[in-house]
C-alpha positions, -999 to 999 in steps of 0.1 A, spaced: 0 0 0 12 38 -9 12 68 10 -15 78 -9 -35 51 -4 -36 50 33 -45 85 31 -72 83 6 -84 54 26 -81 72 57 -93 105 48 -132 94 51 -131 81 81 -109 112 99 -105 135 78 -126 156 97 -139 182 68 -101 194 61 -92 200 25 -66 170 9 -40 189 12 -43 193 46 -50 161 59 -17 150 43 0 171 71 -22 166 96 -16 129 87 22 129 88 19 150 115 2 130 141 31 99 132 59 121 142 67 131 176 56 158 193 82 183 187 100 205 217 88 235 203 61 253 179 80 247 151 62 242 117 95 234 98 90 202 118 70 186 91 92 185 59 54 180 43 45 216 58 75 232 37 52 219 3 29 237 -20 -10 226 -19 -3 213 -54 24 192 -48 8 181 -14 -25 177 -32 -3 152 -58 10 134 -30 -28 128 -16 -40 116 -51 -9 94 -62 1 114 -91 34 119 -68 51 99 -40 55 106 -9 99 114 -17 127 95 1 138 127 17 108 136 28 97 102 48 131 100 58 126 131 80 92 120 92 109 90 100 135 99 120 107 118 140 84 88 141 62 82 172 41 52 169 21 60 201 9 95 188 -7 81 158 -20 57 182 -35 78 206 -45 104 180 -67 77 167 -81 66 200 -92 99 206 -116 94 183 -151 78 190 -159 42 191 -173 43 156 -142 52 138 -127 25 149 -152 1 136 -149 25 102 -110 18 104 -117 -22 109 -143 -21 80 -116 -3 54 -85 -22 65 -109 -55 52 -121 -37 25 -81 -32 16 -77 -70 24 -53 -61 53 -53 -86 79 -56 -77 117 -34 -100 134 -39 -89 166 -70 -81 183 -64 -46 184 -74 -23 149 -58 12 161 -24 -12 163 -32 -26 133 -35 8 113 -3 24 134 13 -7 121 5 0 86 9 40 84 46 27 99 54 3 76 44 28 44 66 57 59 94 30 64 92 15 29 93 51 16 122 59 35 139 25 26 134 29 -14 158 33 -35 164 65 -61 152 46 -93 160 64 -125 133 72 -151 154 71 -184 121 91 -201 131 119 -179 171 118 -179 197 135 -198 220 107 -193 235 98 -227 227 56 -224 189 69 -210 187 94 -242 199 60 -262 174 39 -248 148 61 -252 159 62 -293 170 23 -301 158 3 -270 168 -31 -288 209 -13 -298 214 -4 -263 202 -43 -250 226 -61 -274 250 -35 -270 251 -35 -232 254 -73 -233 290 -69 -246 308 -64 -215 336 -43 -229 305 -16 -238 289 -16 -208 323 -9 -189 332 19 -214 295 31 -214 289 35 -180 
């Protein structure tokens, strides 16, 4: 599961009227610790444009590697918890009801765990990625020849001599 798609699952249940946008910080913001002081540069998210966050909510963009980095190394698993205990009894049962519509297995007996568990494992996985290269989008000169002759650059980077000079 994506960022985006805990949030858009999420966003129903507490999102509590707020615009997209918005709930993606308020989101990211109740996973992080609580920070020492009133500091909104806490949240790399907050530093964001609406657009970008509102790409972020919708898929069209990920949640970047920098960015969940920093929300990771801020990461509270017990105020995401209690955030979402603080809710009434009936979000709970609407958290329960979208984690099975999502086919996501509650292991333990305990759906607020379940969904900390979750919202953990997305930010960790986002942190853990690695930079993958779009060749449509590089300037790189084996991308640019890729994009041109796909089936030159395979045989030609099967020559081991080529790919050594190449790269």
């Amino acid at each position: 599961m994506t960022f985006s798609d805990f949030a858009q699952m999420m966003y129903p249940i507490i999102g509590n009227g707020v615009t997209t946008w918005e709930f993606v910080i308020q989101l990211t913001n109740h996973i992080m610790e609580i920070p020492s002081d009133n500091n909104d540069e806490y949240n790399p998210l907050s530093q964001l444009d609406i657009s970008t966050l509102g790409k972020i909510y919708s898929g069209k963009r990920n949640l970047s590697r920098r960015n969940a980095i920093a929300i990771n190394s801020h990461l509270d698993k017990s105020t995401f918890h209690n955030y979402l205990m603080d809710f009434p009894t009936d979000i709970t049962v609407s958290i329960i009801y979208a984690l099975q519509e999502k086919q996501i297995e509650i292991t333990n007996d305990d759906p607020i765990e379940a969904c900390t568990d979750l919202f953990v494992s997305i930010i960790q996985n986002c942190a853990n990625r690695k930079k993958q290269i779009n060749p449509q989008n590089s300037d790189h000169f084996m991308d640019q020849l890729w994009k041109k002759d796909s089936i030159w650059y395979a045989q030609l980077m099967r020559n081991p001599l080529w790919r050594n000079i190449l790269k």
